[in-house]
N, C-alpha and C positions, 0 to 999 in steps of 0.2 A: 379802062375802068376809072383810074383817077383824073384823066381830061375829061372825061362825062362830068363826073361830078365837082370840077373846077368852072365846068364850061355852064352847073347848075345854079353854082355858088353864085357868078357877075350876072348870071339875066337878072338871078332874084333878087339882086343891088341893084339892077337895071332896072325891072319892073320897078322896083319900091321905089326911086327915083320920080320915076314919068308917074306912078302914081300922086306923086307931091306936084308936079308940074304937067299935067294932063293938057293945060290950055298951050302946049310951046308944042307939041307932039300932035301929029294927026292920029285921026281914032283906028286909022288902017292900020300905020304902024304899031299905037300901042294894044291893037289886037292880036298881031301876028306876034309881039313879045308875050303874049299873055300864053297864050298855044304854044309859044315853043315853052314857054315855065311851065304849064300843066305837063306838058310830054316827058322835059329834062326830070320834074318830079319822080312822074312815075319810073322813069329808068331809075333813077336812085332809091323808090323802092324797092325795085324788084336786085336790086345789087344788096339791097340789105337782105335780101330774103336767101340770095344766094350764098350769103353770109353764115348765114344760119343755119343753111345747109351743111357747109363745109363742116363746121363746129359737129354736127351729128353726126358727118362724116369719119371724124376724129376721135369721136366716144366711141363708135361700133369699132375702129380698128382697134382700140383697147378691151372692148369686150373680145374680139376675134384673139387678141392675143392670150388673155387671160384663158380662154375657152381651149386654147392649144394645149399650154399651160398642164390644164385639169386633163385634158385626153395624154398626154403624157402621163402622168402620176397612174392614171389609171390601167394603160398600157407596162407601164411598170412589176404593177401588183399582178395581172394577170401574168406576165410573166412568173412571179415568183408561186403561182398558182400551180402553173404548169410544170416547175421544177418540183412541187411539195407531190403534185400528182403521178409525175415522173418516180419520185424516191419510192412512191407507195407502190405504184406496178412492179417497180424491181424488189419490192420485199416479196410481194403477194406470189411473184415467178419464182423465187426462192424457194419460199413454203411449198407450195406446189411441186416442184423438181424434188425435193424431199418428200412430197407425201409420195410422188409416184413411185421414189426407191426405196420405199417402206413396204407400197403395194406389192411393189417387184418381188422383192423379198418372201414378204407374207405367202406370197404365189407359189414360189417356187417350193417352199419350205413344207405346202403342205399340198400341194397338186396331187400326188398318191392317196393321201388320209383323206379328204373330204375335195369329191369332185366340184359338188354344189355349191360349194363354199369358194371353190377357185372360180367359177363361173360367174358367181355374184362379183368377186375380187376385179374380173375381168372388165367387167359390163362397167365396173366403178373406175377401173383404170383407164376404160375408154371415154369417160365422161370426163376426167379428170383431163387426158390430155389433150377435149375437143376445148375445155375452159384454159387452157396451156396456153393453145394454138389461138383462142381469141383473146387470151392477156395478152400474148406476142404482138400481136396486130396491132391492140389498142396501146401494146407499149410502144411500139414504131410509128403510130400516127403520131402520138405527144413527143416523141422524138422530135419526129419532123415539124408539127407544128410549133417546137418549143425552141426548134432552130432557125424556123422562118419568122416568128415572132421575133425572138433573140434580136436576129441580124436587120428586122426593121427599126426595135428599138432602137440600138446602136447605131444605124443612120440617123434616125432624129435625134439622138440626143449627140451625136458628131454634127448634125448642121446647125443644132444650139448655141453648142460651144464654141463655134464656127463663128456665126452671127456675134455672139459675145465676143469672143474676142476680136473683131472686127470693129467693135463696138469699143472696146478701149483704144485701140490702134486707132480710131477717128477720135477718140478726146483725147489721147496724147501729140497727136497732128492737131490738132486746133488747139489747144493748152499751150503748144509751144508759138502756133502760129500767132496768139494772141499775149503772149507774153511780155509785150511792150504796154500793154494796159492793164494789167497787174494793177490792182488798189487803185482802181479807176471805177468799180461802180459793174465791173463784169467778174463772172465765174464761169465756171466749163466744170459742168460733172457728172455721173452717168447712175440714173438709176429707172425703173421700169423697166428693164429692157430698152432705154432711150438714153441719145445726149441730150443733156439740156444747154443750150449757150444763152446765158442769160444777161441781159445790159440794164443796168439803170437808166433811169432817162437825162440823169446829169451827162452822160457820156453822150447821148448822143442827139438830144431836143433841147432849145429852149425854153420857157415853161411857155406854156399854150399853145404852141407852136407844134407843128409835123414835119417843118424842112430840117433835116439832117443838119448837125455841124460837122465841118472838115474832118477831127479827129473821129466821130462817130462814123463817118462815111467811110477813113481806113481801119478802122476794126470790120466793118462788114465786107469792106475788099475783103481781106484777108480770109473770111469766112468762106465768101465768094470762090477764092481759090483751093480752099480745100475740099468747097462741093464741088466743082470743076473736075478733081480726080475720083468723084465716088459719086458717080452716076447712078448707080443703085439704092442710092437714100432718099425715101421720103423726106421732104423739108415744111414743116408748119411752123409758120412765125405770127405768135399770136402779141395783140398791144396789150396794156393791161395799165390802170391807173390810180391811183386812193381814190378814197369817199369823197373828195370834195368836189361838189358840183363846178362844171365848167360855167364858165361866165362869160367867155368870147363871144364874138359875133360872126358872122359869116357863115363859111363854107361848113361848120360843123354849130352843134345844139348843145352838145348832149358828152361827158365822157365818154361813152360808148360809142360813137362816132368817131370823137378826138383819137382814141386807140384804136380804130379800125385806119385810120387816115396814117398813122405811124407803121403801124403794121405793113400799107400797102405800099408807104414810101423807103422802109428795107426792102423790100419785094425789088422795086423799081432799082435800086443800086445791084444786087445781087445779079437781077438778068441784064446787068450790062457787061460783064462777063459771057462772051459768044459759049463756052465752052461749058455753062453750066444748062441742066435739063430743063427747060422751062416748067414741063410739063410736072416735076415735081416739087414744083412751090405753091403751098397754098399758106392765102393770108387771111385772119383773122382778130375780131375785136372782140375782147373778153369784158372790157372797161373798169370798174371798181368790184367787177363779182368774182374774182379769183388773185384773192391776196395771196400773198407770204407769210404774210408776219400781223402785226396789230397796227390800225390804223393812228392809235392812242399819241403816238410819238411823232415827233418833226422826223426822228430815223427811219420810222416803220414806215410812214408814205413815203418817205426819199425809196425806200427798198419796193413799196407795189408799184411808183409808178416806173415799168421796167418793158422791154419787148425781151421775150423767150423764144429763140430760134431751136425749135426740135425735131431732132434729126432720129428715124425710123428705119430698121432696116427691111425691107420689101422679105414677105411670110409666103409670098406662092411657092415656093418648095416643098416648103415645112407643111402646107396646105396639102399640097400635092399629094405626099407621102403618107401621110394619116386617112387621106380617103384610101389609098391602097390598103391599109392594114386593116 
């Protein structure tokens, strides 16, 4: 992806070149550079569009988690539904078991004095313990359903608590592993159900720039290292930058390229690491549309323009378990 769009950057130097000097260049040549700049173009749109994709890629797993989230809570209450309807069956069996040895009673007491009267007693005693024998039942299904509920909540809300603290065990492994850049423009802290590792760009760009400096590049080792041991995190490293228009020339236009180009040159340190999952790094450019802070200050742009390495922990379990229930 980024030798494409390096390999777009020098035609289009190139074209614009032979464009200024057309008479030194034959027309074959400068046609066949023209074709491959129309071609490299398009590839580079369609890498922005792929861009973009990811990005909505990244919203829906936030709705998907929120959405878990709310089926919990909900999974909850019906629980305590079932216990409130649990309580009420064993009163109403209660009642019951008493009116029957009221019946009982009544029966006995006057079976000699009025036969008609025991008969009716009887017919009512048998109604009574055919509604007995269906509270029984219906009290033993909410039993059981209120056991098999019970015990699926209590798995999800054990692989939550799970996932969380998993979740701090990976920012206290990167908090320590990062610890050498302390008051350099970096933090490590966990909130959404997410780590965020987040860098200034004083730590790790020159201004306009996308090549990495030295110490930027071992803060991202180090990062590199601890997704090495947690193969099961999602990793999105999004660039992000202040309001001030870019002004360079070349390979990029626009902020929002400049931080897409940052973004994809952490990407490029990270997979040089053999032992980290390719497959779960995805990079993106936010550019000036997802501050922190206020643009207002020389401090507040030092603070947007930053890359945010965010680490996810994979929900198909948790997925899993909630369609069963």
């Amino acid at each position: 992806m980024t030798i494409s769009l390096q390999k777009f950057a020098r035609l289009a130097m190139l074209v614009g070149v032979l464009s200024l000097s057309t008479s030194c260049v034959s027309k074959k040549i400068y046609t066949e550079l023209e074709d491959k700049y129309a071609e490299l173009k398009k590839n580079y749109n369609g890498l922005e569009d792929e861009n973009q994709g990811l990005k909505a890629f990244q919203n829906q797993a936030e709705i998907d988690l929120k959405k878990l989230r709310e089926e919990l809570e909900k999974l909850q209450q019906e629980r305590k539904q079932l216990q409130s309807d649990l309580a009420a069956s064993q009163n109403s069996l209660k009642n019951l078991q008493n009116s029957y040895a009221a019946l009982e009673k009544n029966s006995n007491e006057s079976l000699e004095a009025n036969m008609k009267k025991n008969r009716e007693l009887l017919a009512q005693l048998d109604a009574k313990e055919k509604a007995l024998q269906q509270e029984r039942t219906r009290l033993e299904k909410l039993q059981a359903d209120l056991k098999d509920r019970s015990q699926r909540v209590d798995e999800l809300e054990q692989m939550i608590a799970n996932k969380e603290k998993s979740l701090r065990t990976l920012r206290e492994t990167l908090s320590k592993a990062l610890n050498n850049f302390e008051g350099k423009g970096l933090t490590v802290e966990m909130k959404n159900g997410k780590v965020y590792v987040s860098m200034e760009n004083k730590l790790l760009f020159p201004s306009g720039s996308w090549t990495v400096n030295p110490e930027g590049r071992s803060a991202i080792v180090e990062v590199g290292k601890v997704l090495a041991q947690n193969p099961e995190i999602s990793v999105l490293i999004e660039g992000h930058t202040d309001n001030v228009p870019y002004v360079g020339s070349g390979a990029v236009s626009n902020n929002w390229e400049l931080s897409t180009k940052r973004a994809l040159a952490v990407v490029q340190i990270l997979q040089e690491n053999k032992n980290v999952v390719k497959g779960n790094l995805t990079a993106a450019g936010r550019g000036e549309h997802a501050p922190v802070t206020s643009n207002e200050t020389a401090e507040g742009k030092a603070k947007n323009r930053r890359i945010e390495i965010i680490l996810t922990p994979k929900l198909d379990e948790i997925s899993k378990l909630l369609e069963e229930i």
